[in-house]
LOKOL-347971 format. One record per residue (C-alpha): x, y, z; residue number from 1; residue in one letter. Coordinates in nm, 3 decimals, m for minus. Each point is the difference from the previous one (the first is absolute). Layout:
<site><u>X</u><v>Y</v><w>Z</w><num>NUM</num><residuo>A</residuo></site>
...
% end
This chain:
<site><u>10.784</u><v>m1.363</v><w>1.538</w><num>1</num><residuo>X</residuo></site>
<site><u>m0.210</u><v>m0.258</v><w>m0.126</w><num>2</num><residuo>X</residuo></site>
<site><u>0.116</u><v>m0.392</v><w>m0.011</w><num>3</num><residuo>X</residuo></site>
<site><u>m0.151</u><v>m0.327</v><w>m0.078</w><num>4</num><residuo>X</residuo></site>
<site><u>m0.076</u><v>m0.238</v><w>0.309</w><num>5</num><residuo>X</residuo></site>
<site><u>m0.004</u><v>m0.381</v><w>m0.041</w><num>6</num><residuo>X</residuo></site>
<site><u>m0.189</u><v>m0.150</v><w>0.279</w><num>7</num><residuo>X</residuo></site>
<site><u>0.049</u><v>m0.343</v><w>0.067</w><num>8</num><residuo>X</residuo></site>
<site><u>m0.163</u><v>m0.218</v><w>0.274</w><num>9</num><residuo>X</residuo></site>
<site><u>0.202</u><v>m0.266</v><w>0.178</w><num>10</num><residuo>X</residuo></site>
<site><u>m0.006</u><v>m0.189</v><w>0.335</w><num>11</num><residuo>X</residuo></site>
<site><u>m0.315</u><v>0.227</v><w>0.170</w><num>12</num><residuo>X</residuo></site>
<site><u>0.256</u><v>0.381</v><w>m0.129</w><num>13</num><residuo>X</residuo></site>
<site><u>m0.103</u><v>0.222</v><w>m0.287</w><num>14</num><residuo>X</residuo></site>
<site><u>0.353</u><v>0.099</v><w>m0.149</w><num>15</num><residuo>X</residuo></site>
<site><u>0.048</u><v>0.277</v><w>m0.220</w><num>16</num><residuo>X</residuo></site>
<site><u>0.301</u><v>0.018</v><w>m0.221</w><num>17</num><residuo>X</residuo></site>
<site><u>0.119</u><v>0.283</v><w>m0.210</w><num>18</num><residuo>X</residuo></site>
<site><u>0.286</u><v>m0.030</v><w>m0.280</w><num>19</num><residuo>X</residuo></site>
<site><u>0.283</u><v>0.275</v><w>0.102</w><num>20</num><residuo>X</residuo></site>
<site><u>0.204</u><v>m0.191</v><w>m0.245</w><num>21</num><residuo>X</residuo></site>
<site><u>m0.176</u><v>0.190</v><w>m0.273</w><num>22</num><residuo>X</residuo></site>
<site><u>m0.083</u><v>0.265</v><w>0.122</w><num>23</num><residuo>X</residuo></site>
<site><u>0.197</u><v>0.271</v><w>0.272</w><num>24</num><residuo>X</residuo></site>
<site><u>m0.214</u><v>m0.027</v><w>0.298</w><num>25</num><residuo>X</residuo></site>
<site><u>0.030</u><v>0.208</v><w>0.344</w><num>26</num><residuo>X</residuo></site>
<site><u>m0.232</u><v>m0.155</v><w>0.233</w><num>27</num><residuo>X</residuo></site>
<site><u>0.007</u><v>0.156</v><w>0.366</w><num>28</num><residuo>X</residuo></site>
<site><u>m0.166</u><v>m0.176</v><w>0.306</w><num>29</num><residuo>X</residuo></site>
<site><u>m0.235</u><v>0.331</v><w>0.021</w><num>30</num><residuo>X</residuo></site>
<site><u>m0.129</u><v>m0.079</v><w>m0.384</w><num>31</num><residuo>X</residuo></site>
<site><u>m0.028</u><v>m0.379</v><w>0.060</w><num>32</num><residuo>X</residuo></site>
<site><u>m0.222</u><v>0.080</v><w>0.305</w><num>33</num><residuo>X</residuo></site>
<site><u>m0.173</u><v>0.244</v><w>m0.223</w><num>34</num><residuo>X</residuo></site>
<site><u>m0.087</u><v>m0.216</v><w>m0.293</w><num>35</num><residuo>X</residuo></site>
<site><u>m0.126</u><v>m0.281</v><w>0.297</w><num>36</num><residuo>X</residuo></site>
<site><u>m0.241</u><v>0.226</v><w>0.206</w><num>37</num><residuo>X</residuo></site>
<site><u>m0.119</u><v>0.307</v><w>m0.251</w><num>38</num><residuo>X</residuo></site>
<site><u>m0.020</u><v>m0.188</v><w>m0.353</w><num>39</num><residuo>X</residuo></site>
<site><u>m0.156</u><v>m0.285</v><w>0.142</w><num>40</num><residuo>X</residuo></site>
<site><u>0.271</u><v>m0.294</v><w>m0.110</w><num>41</num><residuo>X</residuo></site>
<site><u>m0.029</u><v>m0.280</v><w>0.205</w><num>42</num><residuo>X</residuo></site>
<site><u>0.296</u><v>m0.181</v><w>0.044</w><num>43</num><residuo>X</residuo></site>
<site><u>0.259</u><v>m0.140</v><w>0.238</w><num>44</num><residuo>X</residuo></site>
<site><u>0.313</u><v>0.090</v><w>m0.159</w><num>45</num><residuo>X</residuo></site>
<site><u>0.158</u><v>0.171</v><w>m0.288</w><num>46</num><residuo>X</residuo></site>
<site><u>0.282</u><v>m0.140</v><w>m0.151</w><num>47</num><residuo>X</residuo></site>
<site><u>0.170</u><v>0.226</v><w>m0.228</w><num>48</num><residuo>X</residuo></site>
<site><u>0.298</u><v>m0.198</v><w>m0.228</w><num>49</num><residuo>X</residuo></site>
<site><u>0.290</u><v>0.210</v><w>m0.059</w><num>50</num><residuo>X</residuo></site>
<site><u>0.295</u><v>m0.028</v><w>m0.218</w><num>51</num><residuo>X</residuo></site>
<site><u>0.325</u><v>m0.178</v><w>0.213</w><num>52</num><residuo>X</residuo></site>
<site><u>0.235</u><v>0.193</v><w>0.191</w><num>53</num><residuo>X</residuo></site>
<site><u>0.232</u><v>m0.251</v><w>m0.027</w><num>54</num><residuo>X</residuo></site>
<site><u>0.109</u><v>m0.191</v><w>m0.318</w><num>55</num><residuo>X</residuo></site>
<site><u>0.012</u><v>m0.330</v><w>0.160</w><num>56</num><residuo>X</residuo></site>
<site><u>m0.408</u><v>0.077</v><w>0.078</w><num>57</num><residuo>X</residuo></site>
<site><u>m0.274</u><v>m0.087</v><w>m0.204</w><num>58</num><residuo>X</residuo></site>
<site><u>m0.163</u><v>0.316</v><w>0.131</w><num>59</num><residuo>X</residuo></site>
<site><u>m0.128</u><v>0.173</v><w>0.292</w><num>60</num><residuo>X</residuo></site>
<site><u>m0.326</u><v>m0.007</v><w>0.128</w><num>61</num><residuo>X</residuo></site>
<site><u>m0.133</u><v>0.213</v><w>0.291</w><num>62</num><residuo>X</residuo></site>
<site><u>m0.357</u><v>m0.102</v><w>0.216</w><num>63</num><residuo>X</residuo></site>
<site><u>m0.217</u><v>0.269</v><w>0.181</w><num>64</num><residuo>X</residuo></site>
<site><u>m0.255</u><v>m0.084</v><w>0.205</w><num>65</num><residuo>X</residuo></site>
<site><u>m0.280</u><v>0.167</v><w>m0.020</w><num>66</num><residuo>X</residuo></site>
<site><u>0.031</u><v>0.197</v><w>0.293</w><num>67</num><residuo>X</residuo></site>
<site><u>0.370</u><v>0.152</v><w>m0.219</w><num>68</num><residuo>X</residuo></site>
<site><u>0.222</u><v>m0.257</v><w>0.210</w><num>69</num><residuo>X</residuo></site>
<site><u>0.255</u><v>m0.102</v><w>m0.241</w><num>70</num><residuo>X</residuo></site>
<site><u>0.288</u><v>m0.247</v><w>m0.067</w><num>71</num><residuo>X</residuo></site>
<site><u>0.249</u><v>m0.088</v><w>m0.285</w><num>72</num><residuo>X</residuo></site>
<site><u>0.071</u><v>m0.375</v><w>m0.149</w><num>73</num><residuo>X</residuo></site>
<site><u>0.275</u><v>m0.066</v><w>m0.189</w><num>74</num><residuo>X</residuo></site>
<site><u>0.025</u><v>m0.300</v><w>m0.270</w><num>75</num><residuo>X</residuo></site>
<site><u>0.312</u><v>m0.172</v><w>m0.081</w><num>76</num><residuo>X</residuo></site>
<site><u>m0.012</u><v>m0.210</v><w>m0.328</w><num>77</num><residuo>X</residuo></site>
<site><u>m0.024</u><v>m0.360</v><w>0.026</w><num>78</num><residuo>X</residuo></site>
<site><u>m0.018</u><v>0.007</v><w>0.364</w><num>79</num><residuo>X</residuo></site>
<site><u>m0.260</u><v>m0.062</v><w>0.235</w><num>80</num><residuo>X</residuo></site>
<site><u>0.142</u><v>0.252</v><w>0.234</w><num>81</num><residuo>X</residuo></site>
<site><u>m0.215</u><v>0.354</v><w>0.056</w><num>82</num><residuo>X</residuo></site>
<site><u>0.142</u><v>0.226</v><w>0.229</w><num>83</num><residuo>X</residuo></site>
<site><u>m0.272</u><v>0.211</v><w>0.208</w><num>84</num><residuo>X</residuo></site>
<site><u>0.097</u><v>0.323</v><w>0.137</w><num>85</num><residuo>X</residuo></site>
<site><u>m0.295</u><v>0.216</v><w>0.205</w><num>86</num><residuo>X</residuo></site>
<site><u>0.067</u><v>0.359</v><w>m0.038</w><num>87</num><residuo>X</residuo></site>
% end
């Protein structure tokens, strides 16, 4: 599978953020770790935006590390309120 990375720097973390809006990504922890350590992409996490899994969202997004540890966010319209939820 090949996707396009967007690497942004912010507050001393390389992020890397992949549109899964667009396009229908599988990322696994194994192949996040992968990409980090054998193809030499340095960052500190991978965001990948989703579409929402609830209509009231605005969408999904989910965060690896780079060591594969991941979590989900959740973004409610017009709301400051983002609901974390470690997997």
């Amino acid at each position: 599978m090949e996707v396009n990375l967007h690497i942004y720097s912010g507050i001393g973390n390389l992020i890397a953020i992949v549109d899964g809006i667009r396009n229908d990504l599988h990322i696994s922890s194994k192949e996040v770790d992968h990409v980090y350590n054998f193809h030499d992409v340095n960052f500190d996490q991978l965001i990948i935006l989703l579409p929402p899994s609830d209509p009231q969202n605005d969408l999904d997004v989910k965060i690896f590390n780079n060591d594969g540890y991941s979590c989900y966010l959740f973004w409610v319209p017009f709301s400051s309120i983002m609901i974390l939820i470690s997997i």
